[in-house]
Kinemage of the C-alpha trace (Angstrom):
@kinemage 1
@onewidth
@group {chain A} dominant
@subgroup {mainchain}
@vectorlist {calphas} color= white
{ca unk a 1} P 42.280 123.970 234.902
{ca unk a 2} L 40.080 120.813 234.890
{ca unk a 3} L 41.297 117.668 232.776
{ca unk a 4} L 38.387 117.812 230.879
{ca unk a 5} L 39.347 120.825 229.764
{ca unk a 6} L 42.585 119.478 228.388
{ca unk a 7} L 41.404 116.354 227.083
{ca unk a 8} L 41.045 115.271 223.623
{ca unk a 9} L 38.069 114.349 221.950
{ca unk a 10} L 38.880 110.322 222.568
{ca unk a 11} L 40.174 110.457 225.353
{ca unk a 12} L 37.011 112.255 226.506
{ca unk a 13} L 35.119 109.582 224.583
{ca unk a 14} L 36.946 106.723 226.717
{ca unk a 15} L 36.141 108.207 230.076
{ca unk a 16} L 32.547 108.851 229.073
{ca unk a 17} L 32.534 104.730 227.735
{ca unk a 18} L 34.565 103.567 230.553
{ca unk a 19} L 32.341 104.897 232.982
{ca unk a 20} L 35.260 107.052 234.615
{ca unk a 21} L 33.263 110.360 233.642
{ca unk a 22} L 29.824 111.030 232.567
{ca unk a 23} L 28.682 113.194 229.582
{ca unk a 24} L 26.968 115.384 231.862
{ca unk a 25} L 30.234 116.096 234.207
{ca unk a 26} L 31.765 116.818 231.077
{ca unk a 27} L 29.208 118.912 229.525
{ca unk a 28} L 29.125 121.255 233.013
{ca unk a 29} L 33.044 121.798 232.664
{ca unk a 30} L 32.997 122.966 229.228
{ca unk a 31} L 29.506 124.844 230.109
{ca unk a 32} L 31.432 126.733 233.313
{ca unk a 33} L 34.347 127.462 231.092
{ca unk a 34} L 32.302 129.345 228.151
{ca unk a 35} L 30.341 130.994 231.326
{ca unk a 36} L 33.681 132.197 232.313
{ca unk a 37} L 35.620 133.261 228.620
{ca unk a 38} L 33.338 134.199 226.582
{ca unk a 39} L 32.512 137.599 227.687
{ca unk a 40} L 35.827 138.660 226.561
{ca unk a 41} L 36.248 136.337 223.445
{ca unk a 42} L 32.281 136.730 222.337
{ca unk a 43} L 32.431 133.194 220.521
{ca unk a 44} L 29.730 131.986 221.536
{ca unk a 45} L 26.978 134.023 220.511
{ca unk a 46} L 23.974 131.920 221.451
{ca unk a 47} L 24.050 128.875 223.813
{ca unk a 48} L 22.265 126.339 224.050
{ca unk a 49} L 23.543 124.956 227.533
{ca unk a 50} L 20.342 123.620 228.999
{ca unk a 51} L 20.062 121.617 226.060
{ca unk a 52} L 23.236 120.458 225.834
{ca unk a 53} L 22.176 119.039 229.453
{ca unk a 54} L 19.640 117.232 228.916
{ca unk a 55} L 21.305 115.330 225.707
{ca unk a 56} L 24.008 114.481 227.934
{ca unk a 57} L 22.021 112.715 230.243
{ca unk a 58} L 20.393 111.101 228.094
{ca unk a 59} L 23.839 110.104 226.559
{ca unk a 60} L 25.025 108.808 229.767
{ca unk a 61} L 21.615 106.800 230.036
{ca unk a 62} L 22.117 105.360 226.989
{ca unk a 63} L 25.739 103.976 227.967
{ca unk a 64} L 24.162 102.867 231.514
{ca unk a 65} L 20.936 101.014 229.346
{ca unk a 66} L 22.529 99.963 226.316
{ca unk a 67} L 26.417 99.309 227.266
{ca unk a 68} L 28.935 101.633 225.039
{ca unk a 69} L 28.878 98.915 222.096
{ca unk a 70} L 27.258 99.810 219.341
{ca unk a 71} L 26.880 103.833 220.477
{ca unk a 72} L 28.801 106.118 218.051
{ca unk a 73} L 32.217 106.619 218.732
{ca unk a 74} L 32.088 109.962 220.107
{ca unk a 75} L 28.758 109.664 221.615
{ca unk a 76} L 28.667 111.779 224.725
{ca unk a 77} L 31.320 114.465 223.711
{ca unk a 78} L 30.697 117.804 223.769
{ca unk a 79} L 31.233 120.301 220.390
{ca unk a 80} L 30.900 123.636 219.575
């Protein structure tokens, strides 16, 4: 399983800041994941993954342009 995928909220946070990931890497995990489950657990009844994309990137611009101070302190994270 990917450590994304068993990270926590601010420890995903931390990479995103750090630089060490980038929202849209961990976007993509979580994105392959539901691709994978959710035909058998049906939780996710509509997606919105291209979306979801696109914010990311800009999220990770924003923390390239701007420097993580002052972004909110999950900014980048993925939720459901």
């Amino acid at each position: 399983m990917h450590p994304h995928l068993l990270a926590s909220g601010t420890e995903l946070a931390t990479a995103i800041r750090s630089g060490r990931a980038t929202s849209e890497e961990v976007v993509s995990v979580h994105i392959e994941r539901v691709r994978a489950k959710n035909p058998v657990l049906n939780a996710v009844v509509e997606d919105r993954f291209a979306e979801a994309l696109r914010e990311a990137k800009d999220a990770d611009r924003r923390v390239r342009d701007e420097g993580p101070e002052g972004l909110p302190p999950f900014h980048g994270v993925p939720c459901t």
